[in-house]
Each structure stands twice: as structure tokens, then as C-alpha cells.
C-alpha positions in Angstrom: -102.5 -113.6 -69.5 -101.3 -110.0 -68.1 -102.8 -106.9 -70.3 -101.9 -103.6 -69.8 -103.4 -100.9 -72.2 -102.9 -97.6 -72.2 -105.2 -94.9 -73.6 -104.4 -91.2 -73.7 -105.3 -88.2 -75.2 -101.7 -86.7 -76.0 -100.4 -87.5 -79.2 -99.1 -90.1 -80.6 -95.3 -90.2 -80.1 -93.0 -91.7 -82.9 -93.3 -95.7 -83.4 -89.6 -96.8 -81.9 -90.5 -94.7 -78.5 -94.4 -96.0 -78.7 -92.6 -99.9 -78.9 -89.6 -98.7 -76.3 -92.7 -97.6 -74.0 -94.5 -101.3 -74.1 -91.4 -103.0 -73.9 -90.6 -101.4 -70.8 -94.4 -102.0 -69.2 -94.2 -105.3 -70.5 -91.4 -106.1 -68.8 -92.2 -104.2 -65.8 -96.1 -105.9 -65.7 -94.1 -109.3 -65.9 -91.8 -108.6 -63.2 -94.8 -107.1 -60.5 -96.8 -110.1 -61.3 -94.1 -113.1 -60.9 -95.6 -114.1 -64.1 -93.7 -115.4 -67.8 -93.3 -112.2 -69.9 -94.0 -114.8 -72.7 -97.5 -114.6 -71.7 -97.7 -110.4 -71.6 -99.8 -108.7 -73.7 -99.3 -104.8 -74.1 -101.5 -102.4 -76.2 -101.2 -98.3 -76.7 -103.9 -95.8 -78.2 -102.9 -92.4 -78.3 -105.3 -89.3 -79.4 -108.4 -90.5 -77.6 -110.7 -88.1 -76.8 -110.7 -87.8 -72.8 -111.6 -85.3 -70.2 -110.2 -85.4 -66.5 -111.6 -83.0 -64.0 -113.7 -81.6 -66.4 -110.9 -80.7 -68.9 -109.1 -81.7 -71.8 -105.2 -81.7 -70.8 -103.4 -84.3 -71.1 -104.9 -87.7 -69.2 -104.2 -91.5 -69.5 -106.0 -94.3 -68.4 -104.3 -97.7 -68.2 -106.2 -101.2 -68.0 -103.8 -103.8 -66.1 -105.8 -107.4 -66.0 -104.8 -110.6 -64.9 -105.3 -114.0 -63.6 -105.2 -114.2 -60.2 -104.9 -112.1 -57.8 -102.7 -108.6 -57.4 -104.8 -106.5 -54.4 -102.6 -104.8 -51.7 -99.2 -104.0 -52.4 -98.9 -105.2 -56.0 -101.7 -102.6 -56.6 -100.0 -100.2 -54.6 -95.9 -100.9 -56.2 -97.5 -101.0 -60.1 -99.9 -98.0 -59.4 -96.7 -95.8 -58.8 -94.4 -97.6 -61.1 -96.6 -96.8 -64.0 -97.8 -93.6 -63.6 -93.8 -92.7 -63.4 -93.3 -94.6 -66.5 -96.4 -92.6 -68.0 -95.4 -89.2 -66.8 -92.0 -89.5 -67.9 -92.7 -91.2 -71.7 -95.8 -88.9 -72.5 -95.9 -86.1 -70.0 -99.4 -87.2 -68.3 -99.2 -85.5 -64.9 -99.7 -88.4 -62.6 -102.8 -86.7 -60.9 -104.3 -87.1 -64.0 -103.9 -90.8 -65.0 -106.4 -93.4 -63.0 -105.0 -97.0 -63.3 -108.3 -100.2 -63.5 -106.6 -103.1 -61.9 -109.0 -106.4 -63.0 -108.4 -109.7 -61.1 -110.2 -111.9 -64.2 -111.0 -115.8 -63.0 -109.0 -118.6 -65.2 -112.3 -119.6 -67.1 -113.1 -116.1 -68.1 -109.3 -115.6 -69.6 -109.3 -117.7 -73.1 -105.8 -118.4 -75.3 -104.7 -120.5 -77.8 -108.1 -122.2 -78.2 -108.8 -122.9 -74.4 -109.0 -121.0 -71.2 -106.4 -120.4 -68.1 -109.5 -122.1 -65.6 
């Protein structure tokens, strides 16, 4: 039930660091969250058209949703893990990077033909 997508505007890199990059957040997301990696969901678009500040350098935006609850410190621990992880795998300066945290209820998460509510 944990998604983390990350959309950029830097070019793509090569497809066995793009996987080496969501095996790491997946793992990561899975760890910050107490939750099954089994149930981890990652997803990666490079090349998007983005400003930030009112320019086009480089800038990332990364969706992190999940049932339940992550407020507080979670927030605070995954905000600065992944904008590291970002910064050092695509060079997007962390100051230009915003991270959406979504708390989604059980019945508004569906899988495998049902729902997590």
C-alpha cells in the first residue's frame, strides 16, 4: 500500500541505476513505515517538464502515500532521507525537491480486487 513516485526534470539516467534507485526507496519507504516491502510500490518519470522558483534547473517532486498515518517525525526522518537519496542519484539540489506526504484511509486504497478499509 506505500507509493513513492518520483518525477523530475533531469534526464533519464540508464535503466540498471533507474531500478538500483527504486530498490533503494523501496526498501527505504518499507523500513520508515514498519510496513511489508511486499506491499511497496515504486514509480520514476524522468524528463518532465518542471519549473522551481521560476526556473527550469533541475527539480523533483516525490509523491509518498500510505495507509495510515506517518505525520511528525516519519515526515520529518523520510523528508531528509529522500531528498539525500535524490540529490546523490540525480543531482536535484535538495532546496529544489518538495516531497507530498498522503495519509489515504483503508477504503480509499483498493488491491487485488478489494480495499485495505
Amino acid at each position: 500500500m506505500p507509493l513513492i513516485r518520483v518525477q523530475t526534470s533531469v534526464p533519464s539516467p540508464d535503466k540498471a541505476d533507474v531500478e538500483a534507485l527504486l530498490s533503494d526507496l523501496s526498501s527505504s519507504l518499507a523500513t520508515h513505515l514498519s510496513k511489508p516491502e511486499t506491499y511497496v510500490m515504486t514509480a520514476f518519470e524522468a524528463d518532465k517538464a518542471m519549473t522551481f522558483a521560476g526556473t527550469p534547473d533541475p527539480a523533483c517532486l516525490i509523491e509518498i502515500k500510505s495507509v495510515g498515518t506517518m505525520g511528525g517525525a516519519k515526515t520529518k526522518a523520510m523528508s531528509a532521507d529522500f531528498c539525500d537519496k535524490i540529490a546523490a542519484a540525480l543531482g536535484v539540489p535538495k532546496n529544489r525537491t518538495y516531497i507530498d506526504f498522503v495519509d489515504s484511509p483503508g477504503a480509499m486504497w483498493g488491491w487485488n480486487g478489494s480495499t485495505f478499509g
